[in-house]
C-alpha positions as CSV (number, residue, x, y, z in Angstrom):
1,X,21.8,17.9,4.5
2,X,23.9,17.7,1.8
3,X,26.4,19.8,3.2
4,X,27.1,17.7,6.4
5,X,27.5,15.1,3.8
6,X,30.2,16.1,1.8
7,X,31.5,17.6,5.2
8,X,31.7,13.9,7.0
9,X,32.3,11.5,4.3
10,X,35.4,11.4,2.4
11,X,33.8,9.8,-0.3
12,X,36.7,9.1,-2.6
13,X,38.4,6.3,0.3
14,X,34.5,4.8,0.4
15,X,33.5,1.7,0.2
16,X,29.9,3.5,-1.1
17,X,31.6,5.7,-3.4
18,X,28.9,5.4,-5.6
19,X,25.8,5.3,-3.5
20,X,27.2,8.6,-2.8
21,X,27.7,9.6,-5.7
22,X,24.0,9.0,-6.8
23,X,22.9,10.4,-3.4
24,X,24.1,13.7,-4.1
25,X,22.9,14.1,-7.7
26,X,19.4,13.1,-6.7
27,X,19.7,15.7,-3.9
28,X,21.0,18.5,-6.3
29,X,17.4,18.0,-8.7
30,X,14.3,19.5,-7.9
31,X,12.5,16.5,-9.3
32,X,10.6,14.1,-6.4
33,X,11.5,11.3,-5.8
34,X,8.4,8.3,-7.0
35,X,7.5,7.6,-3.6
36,X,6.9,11.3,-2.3
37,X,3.2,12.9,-3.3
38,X,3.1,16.2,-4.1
39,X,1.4,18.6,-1.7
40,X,-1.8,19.0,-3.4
41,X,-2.5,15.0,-3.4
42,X,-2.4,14.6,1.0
43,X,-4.0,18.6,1.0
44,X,-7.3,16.5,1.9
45,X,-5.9,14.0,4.4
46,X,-4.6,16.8,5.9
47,X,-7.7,19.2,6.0
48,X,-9.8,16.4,7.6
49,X,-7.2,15.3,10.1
50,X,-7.1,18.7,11.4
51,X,-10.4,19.8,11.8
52,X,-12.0,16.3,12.7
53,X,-14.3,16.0,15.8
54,X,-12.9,12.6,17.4
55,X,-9.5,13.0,15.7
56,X,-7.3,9.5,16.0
57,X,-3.8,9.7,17.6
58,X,-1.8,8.3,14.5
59,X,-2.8,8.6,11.2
């Protein structure tokens, strides 16, 4: 992803220079971002979504 970026955007003549900017550091750390869970917190969700009798469509 972050090679179609730099790739398409010619960030130095943009208006979102530095929206960009931040974009790309955030993408170069392994750190998660707050909002994401790790795996190990939705590993239950996922367990009982997959092996539930009358499963729903959309969870």
């Amino acid at each position: 992803m972050l090679i179609k970026l730099l790739k398409k955007i010619d960030m130095s003549a943009s208006n979102h220079q530095r929206s960009y900017e931040q974009m790309i550091k955030r993408l170069n750390t392994d750190k998660l971002a707050a909002y994401i869970l790790p795996t190990k917190a939705i590993l239950k969700y996922i367990v009982h979504a997959l092996e539930a009798k009358n499963a729903k469509i959309h969870y």
